[in-house]
C-alpha positions in Angstrom: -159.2 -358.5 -142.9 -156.8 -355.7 -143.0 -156.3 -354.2 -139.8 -155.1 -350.1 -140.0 -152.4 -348.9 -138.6 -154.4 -346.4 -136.5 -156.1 -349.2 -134.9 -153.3 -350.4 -133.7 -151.5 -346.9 -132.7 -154.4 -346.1 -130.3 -154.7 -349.6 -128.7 -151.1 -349.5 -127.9 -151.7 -345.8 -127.0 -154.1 -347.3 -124.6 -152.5 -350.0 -123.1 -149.3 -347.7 -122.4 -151.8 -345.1 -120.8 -153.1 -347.3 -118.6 -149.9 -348.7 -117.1 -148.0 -345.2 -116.9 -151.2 -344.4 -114.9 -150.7 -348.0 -113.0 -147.1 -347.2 -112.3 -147.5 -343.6 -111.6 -150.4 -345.1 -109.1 -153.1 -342.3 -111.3 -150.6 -338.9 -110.6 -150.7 -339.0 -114.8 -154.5 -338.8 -115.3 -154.6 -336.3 -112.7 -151.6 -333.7 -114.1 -153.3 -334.1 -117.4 -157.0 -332.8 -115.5 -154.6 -330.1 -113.8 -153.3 -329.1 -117.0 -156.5 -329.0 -118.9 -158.2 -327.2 -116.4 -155.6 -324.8 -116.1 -155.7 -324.5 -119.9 -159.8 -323.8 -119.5 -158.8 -321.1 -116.9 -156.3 -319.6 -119.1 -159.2 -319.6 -121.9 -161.6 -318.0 -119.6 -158.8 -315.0 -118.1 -158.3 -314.5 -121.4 -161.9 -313.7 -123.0 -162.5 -311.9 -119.4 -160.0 -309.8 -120.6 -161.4 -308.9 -124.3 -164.7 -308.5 -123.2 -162.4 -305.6 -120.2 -161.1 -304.2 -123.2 -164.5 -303.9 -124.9 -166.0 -302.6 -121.9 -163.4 -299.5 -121.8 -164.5 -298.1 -125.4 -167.6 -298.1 -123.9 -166.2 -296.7 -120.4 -164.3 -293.7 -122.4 -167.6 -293.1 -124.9 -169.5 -292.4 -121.7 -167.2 -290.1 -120.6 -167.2 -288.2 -123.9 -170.8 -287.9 -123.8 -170.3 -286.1 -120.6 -172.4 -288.8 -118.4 -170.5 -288.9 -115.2 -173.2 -290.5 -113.1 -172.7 -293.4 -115.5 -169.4 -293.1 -116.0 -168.8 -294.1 -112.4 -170.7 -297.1 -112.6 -169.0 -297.8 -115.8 -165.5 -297.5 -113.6 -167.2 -300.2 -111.1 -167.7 -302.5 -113.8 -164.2 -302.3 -114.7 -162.6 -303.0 -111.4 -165.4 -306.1 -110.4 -163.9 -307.2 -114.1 -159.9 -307.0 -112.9 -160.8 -308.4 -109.7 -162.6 -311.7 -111.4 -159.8 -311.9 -113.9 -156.8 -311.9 -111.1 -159.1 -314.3 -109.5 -159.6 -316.4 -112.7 -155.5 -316.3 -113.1 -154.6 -317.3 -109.6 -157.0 -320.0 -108.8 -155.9 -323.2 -107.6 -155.9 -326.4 -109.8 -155.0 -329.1 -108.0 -151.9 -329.3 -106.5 -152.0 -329.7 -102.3 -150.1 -326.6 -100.6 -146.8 -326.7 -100.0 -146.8 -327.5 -96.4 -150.1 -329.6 -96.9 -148.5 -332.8 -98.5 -150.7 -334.9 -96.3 -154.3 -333.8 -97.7 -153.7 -334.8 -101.3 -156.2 -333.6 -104.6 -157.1 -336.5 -105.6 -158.9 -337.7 -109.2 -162.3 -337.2 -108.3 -162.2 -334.0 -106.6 -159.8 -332.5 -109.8 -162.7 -334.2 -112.2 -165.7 -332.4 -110.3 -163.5 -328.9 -110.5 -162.7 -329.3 -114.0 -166.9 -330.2 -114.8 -167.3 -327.1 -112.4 -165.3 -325.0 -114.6 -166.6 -326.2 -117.9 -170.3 -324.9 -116.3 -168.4 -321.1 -115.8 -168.8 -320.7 -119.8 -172.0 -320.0 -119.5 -171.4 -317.1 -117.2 -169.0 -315.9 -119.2 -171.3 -316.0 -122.3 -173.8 -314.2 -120.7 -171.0 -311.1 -119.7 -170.0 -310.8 -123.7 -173.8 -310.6 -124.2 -174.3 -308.2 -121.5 -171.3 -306.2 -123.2 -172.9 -306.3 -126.3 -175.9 -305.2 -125.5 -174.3 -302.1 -123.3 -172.3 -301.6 -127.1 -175.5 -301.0 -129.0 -177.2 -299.1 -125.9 -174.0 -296.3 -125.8 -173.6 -296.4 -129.8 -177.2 -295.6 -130.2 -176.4 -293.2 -127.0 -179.4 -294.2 -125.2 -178.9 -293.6 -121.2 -181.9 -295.2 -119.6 -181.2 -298.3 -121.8 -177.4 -298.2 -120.8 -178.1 -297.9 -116.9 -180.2 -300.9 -117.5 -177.7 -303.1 -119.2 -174.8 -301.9 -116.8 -177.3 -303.4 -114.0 -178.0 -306.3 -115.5 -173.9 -306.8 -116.1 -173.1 -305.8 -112.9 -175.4 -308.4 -112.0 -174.1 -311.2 -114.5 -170.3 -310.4 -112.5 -171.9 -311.3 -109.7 -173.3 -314.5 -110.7 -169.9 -315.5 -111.8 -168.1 -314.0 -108.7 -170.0 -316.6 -107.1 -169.3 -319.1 -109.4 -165.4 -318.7 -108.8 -166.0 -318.5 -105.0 -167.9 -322.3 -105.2 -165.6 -323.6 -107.4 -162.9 -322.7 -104.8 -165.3 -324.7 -102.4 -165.3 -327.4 -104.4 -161.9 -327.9 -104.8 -161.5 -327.8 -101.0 -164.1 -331.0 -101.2 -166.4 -329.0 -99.3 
């Protein structure tokens, strides 16, 4: 029976987790659920943005075209967008505030928050198909279609808006 060195690297791996976390009374399980989470929110800032800088082509083609009406709403779009992004950058991930030290985060609140914040994807999938479609409806220069999609964007902002403001809930434990 040959046993692999792997094996034996992630046992030990394991074992040493399990008493840094023992010693450090859990405060290393939960900076690594800070970190990741703050890694996620980095990930989402970050397509938020792309899908902003998508959104002004579409902005300035408007514009071009000479559709001001649309163009406003267009502008709207952008700003909800910078607004959810700075939110996005700045949000809290698990460390008590300064002068707070006696309500502490602890594991199972960070766990829920980081769950919470895997279930944002979604909302953010549904904004780069909402862009997408807004793409093909201003390429193809069709208004109607285009006040349609913005709407339905707008809407989809919203939804995550919301999203950001219960995740803030649930980190509070509320």
């Amino acid at each position: 029976m040959d046993i692999k060195p792997d094996e034996k690297k992630s046992d030990k791996d394991g074992i040493l987790d399990k008493i840094q976390n023992f010693v450090t009374m859990g405060y290393g399980t939960k900076e690594d659920l800070r970190e990741f989470d703050k890694s996620l929110r980095e990930q989402y800032y970050s397509e938020l943005m792309a899908l902003r800088h998508r959104w002004e082509k579409v902005y300035l083609e408007v514009l071009e075209a000479g559709q001001s009406s649309i163009g406003r709403e267009c502008k709207k779009v952008i700003q909800m967008m910078d607004r959810l992004a700075a939110t996005i950058n700045r949000a809290d991930y698990g460390y008590a505030p300064l002068f707070d030290r006696v309500d502490k985060i602890q594991e199972e609140t960070l766990s829920r928050v980081l769950e919470y914040d895997k279930t944002l994807a979604g909302n953010l999938t549904q904004i780069g198909k909402e862009v997408e479609a807004t793409e093909t409806s201003s390429s193809e220069l069709n208004w109607p279609l285009l006040r349609t999609n913005i709407n339905s964007l707008k809407k989809s902002l919203a939804d995550f808006d919301e999203g950001l403001r219960n995740r803030k809930q649930t980190m509070s434990g509320i």
